[in-house]
Every structure is written in structure tokens, then in C-alpha cells.
N, C-alpha and C positions, 0 to 999 in steps of 0.2 A: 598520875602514872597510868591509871588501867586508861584514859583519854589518850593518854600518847600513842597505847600500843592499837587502840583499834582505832585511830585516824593512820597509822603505818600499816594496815594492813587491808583497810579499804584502797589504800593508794596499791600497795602490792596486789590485791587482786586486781586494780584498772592497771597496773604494767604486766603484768603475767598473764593477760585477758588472751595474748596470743599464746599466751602456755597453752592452749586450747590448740595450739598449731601443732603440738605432741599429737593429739587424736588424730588430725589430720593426716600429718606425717606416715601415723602407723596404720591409718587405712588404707594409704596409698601404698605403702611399702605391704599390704595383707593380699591386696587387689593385683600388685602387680605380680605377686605370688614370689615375693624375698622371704616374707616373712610367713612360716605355718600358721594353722591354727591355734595350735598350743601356741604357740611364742608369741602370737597376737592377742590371745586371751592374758594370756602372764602378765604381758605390758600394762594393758589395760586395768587389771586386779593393781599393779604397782601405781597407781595413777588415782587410786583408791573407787575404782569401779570395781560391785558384787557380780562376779560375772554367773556367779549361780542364781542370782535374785529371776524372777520369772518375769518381770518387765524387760531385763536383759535379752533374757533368750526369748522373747518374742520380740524384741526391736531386733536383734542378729540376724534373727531367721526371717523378716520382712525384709531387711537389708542384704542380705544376701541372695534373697530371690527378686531382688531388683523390686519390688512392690513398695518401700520406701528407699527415696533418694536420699543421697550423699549427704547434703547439707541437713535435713529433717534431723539424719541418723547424729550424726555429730551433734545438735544443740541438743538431742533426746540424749546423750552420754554425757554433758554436760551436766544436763539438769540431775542426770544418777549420781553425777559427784558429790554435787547439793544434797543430794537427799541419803546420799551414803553416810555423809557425813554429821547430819543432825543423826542419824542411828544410833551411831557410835560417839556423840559428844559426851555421854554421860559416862564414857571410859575413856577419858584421857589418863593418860600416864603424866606422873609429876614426880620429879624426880626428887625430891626431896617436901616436905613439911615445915609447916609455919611454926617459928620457933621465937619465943618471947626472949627480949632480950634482957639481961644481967647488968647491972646497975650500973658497969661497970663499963659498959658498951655503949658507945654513943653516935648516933645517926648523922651523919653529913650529908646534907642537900647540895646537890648542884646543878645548875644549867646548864642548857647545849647556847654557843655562842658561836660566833663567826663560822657558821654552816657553810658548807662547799656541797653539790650536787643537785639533786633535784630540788627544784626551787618552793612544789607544793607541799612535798615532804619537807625541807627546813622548816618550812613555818608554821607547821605542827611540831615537830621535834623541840622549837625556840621556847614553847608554851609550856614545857615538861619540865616537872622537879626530878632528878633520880637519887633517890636515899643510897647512901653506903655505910656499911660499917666494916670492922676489923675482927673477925674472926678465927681462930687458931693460927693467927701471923699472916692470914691472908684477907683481903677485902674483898668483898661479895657486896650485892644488889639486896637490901632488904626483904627477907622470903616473902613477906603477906603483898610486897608489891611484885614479887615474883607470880606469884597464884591469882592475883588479878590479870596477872599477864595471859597466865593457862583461858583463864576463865572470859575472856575479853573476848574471844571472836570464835566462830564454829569452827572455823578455816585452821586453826591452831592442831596438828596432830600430837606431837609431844616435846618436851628435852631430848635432843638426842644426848647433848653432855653440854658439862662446866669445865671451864680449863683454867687453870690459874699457873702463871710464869711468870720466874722473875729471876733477874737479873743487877748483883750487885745493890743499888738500894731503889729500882725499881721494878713495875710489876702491871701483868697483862689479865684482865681477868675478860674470859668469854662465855657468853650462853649461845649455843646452839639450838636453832630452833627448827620443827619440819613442819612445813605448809602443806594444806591439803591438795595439792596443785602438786607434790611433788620436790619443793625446791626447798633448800635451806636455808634460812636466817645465819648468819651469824652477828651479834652486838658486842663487840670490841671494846672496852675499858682500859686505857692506859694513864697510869699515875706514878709517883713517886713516895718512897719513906724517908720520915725524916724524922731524929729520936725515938719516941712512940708515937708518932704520929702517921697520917698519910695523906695525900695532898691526889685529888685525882687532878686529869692536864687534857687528855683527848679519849674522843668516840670515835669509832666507825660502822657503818651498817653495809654490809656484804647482802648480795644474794648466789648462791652458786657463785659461789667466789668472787663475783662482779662488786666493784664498791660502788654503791648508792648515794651513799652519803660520808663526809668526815667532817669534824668538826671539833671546837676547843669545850672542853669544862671550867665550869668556871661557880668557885662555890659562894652559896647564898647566905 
């Protein structure tokens, strides 16, 4: 599990590498004088840049009196993601706690099969067990492989949320995830009940609403 999620995220940061084209964007839109001050700093802070840190404000004030260029300044905001980000790793937010399970509770492994989307990403995903169990009539992702999930890459900011839907005698369970880059994860679970049972069928991986990847479940 924690293999899956940080070969999915080494991939998401080589597709989101032009996320760096955010920075760009908002320098040109600061330059061309659309965007203030404030509303150029705000962005930046939501981008997870300290804009109060003092390596900031001395690349700003190099950058704006033209003494470092354009391109310098952008791989220098870059690299403050990076290092914003290792600051603050040791305060991730996890939205819930590792919980032993009751005797009574039983882990179902399954595979991702017949992958559709990016082709590098499938063939990590192919290689992944995902555990589920059945808890208060809904199914969830096993927590302790949840927490390896937190814990797997810097780039990880938190849960935004768990959604669980169903309809009739089937059922959608999702994690929301926020990238340090800004963008959301969402991992998609669709399955079926049947007596006391539950049977999962299909995955999806979204980013900012875009789908990545979908794929069949298929249990081990």
C-alpha cells in the first residue's frame, strides 16, 4: 500500500511539474499589474509559499528591482515549496486514527485490473493490494494503510474529507486528498452488498476533477 501511494505521487509531481506554470501565470498577471500586491502574495501563500519567511522577501525585493530575473525567481519559489513543505511535515492533519479491528471484522484484499489511463501510473497501481473492511454498514480503506498513505510523501498536505454513498444495495466510498502543489486527489471505490457481505467492482483516480486513471477491482 504505502508503495502504491508514493509511486502515485512521484508520477503526480512529473504531471503537475507544469503546476509550476501557476507561479508563472501569477507573475505575469503581478507584472502586468492585473493582479496587486496583496492578491499576488495571498496566491502565492495558497500555493504553500511563506511569504513572511526572509529568503522570500529578499528574492521579491531582488525580483522586483530587476537584479534577479524571471526564470531564477520562479525555480527560487519553487524550491520554498520544497522547503516549506518539509517544515510543516511533521503537522499533517489526519483525519481520523488507527483503529484495531474486532474479531468480528474481516479485511478483504483486492487488486486494480484492466487499468485505463496513464499507462506509467497503471503499472504501479497493478502491483497494489488495497484492504477493505465493513464498518458501521459502510466500507472504508483499512486506517493503518490509510496513515501510511499520510505518511508516504512530503508532498501530502492532508484529508480534506471521506465520503461514503449509496444507493439501493450499492455503495461509493471516497478520500480526498490535498497536494502540496495545490490540487486535489480524489480515490474513488465502487462496490456492491450482498446479504452481509460486500463485494468491491471499480477505482478511479481524479485530480482536480480530471480522471487519471479507472480501473476494475478485482478480489485476491
Amino acid at each position: 500500500m504505502k508503495k502504491l501511494f508514493i509511486c502515485i505521487f512521484f508520477i503526480f509531481f512529473t504531471f503537475f511539474a507544469n503546476g509550476d506554470e501557476k507561479i508563472s501565470k501569477l507573475n505575469e498577471l503581478y507584472l502586468s499589474g492585473v493582479l496587486d500586491k496583496s492578491s499576488y502574495l495571498g496566491s502565492l501563500e495558497n500555493l504553500g509559499i511563506n511569504t513572511s519567511n526572509e529568503i522570500f522577501i529578499n528574492l521579491f525585493d531582488l525580483f522586483s528591482d530587476s537584479t534577479l530575473d524571471t526564470e531564477s525567481y520562479e525555480k527560487s519559489l519553487v524550491n520554498l515549496i520544497g522547503l516549506s513543505n518539509q517544515n510543516n511535515s511533521t503537522n499533517k492533519s489526519v483525519l481520523f486514527e488507527s483503529k484495531k479491528l474486532n474479531n468480528d471484522e474481516t479485511i478483504k484484499e483486492y487488486k486494480i485490473v484492466n487499468c485505463k489511463g496513464d499507462s506509467s501510473l497503471c503499472e504501479f497501481l497493478e502491483q497494489s493490494n488495497l484492504p477493505f473492511f465493513l464498518e458501521d454498514k459502510k466500507v472504508v480503506i483499512d486506517r493503518e494503510a490509510i496513515q501510511e498513505f499520510i505518511d508516504s510523501d512530503n508532498s501530502l498536505q492532508r484529508i480534506m474529507l471521506t465520503k461514503n454513498f449509496s444507493k439501493n444495495d450499492t455503495f461509493t466510498h471516497i478520500i480526498q486528498i490535498m497536494h502540496l502543489r495545490g490540487f486535489l486527489l480524489d480515490f474513488k471505490f465502487t462496490g456492491y452488498f450482498e446479504e452481509d457481505d460486500f463485494f468491491m467492482t471499480d477505482f478511479s483516480l481524479t485530480a482536480n476533477g480530471k480522471e487519471m486513471n479507472s480501473s476494475d477491482l478485482e478480489l485476491i
